[in-house]
C-alpha positions in Angstrom: 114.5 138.3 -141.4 115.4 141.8 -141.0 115.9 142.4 -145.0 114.6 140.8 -147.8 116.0 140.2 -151.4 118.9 142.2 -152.3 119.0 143.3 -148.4 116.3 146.9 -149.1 115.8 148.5 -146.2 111.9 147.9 -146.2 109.7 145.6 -148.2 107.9 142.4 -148.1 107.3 139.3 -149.8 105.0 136.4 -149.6 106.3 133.5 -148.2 104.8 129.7 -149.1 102.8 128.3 -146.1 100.2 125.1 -146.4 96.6 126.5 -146.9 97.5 130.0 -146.0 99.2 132.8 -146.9 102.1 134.2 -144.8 103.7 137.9 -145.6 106.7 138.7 -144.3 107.6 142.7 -143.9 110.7 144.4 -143.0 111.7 148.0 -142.6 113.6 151.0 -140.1 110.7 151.4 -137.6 108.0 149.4 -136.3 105.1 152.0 -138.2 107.0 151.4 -141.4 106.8 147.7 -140.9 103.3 147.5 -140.2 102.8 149.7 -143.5 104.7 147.1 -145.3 103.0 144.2 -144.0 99.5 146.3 -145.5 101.2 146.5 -149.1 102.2 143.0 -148.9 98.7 141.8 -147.4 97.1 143.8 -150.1 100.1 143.1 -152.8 99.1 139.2 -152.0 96.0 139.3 -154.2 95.1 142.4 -155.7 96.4 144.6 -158.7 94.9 148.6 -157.9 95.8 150.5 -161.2 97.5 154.1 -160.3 95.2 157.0 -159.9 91.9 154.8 -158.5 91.7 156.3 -155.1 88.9 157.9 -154.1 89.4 159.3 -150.4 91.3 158.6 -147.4 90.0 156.7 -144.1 92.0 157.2 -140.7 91.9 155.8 -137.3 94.0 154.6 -134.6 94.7 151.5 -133.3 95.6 150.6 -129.8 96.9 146.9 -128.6 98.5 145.4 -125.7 101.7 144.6 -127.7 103.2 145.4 -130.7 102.3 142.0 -132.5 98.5 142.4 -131.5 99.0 145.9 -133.1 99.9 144.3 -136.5 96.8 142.1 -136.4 94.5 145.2 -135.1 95.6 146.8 -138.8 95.5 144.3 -140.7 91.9 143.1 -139.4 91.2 146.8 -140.1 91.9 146.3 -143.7 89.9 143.1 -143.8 86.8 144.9 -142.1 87.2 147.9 -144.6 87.3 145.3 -147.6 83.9 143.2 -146.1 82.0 146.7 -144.7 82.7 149.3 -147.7 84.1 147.5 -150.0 87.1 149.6 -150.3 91.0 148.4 -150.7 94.5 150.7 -149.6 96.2 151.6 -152.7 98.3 153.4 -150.0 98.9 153.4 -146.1 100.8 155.1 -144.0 101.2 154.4 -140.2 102.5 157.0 -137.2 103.1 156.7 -134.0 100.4 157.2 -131.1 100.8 156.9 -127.5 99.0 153.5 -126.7 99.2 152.5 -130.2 99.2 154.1 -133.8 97.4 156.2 -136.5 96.4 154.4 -139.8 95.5 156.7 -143.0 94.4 154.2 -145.9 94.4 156.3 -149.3 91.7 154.1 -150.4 90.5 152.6 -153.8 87.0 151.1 -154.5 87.3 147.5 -154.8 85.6 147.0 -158.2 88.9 148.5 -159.7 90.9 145.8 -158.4 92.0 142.8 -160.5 92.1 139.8 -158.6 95.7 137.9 -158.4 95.3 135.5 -155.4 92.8 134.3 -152.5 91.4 137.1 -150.7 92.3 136.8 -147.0 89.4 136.4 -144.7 91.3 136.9 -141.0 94.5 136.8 -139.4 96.2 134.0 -137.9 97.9 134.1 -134.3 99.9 131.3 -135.2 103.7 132.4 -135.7 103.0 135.5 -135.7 105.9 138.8 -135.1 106.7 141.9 -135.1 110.1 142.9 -133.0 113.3 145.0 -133.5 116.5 143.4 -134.1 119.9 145.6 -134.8 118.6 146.0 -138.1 115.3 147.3 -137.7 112.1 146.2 -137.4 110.2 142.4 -139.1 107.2 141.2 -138.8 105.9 137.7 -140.0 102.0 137.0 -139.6 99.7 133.9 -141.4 96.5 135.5 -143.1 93.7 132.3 -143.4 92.6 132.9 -147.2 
């Protein structure tokens, strides 16, 4: 699970799961592969045309391992869609001592179109985030 189609050295794709909707993200370190599961998560249901952003929103995220660290950003996305209304068009993720720093480049939500269920919360069941000799992969069920 370490690459995706045509073996890229980061990406994601959606994977078919019952009910749900599972991404699967790859890439050379663990921020990058958080990043990717954001585009992905995002990627899963909404088209953002280019040039809609309209300011940036950063925090950091601490969790007791690195697959609790995935869900702490991707329920941060889900709490930024419910609260302000606001999607990433972009995201990038750094390292911080206990955890990491997210900085969404953010687009209002109205400018989205709509391609797929909007994901509510994330799942615990099956989900990853660990380094093989390849990089890093993650794997993680969003309930839609």
């Amino acid at each position: 699970m370490t690459t995706g189609p045509g073996h890229s050295l980061r990406g994601h794709r959606r994977v078919p799961h019952t009910g749900d909707l599972r991404v699967e993200a790859w890439a050379p370190t663990r921020e990058e592969c958080i990043a990717e599961a954001v585009r992905g998560m995002v990627g899963s249901f909404a088209e953002l045309p280019a040039g809609v952003s309209h300011g940036t929103r950063e925090c950091v995220v601490a969790a007791e391992d690195d697959s609790r660290l995935l869900v702490a950003v991707l329920e941060e996305v889900v709490y930024r869609m419910d609260a302000a209304d606001e999607l990433p068009v972009d995201v990038t993720v750094t390292p911080e001592p206990d955890g990491v720093r997210v900085r969404f480049t953010m687009a209002d939500s109205s400018a989205a179109t709509q391609t797929g269920a909007v994901p509510k919360a994330v799942a615990l069941h099956g989900l990853r985030l660990a380094q093989d000799a390849h990089g890093w992969a993650c794997r993680v069920t969003l309930d839609v």
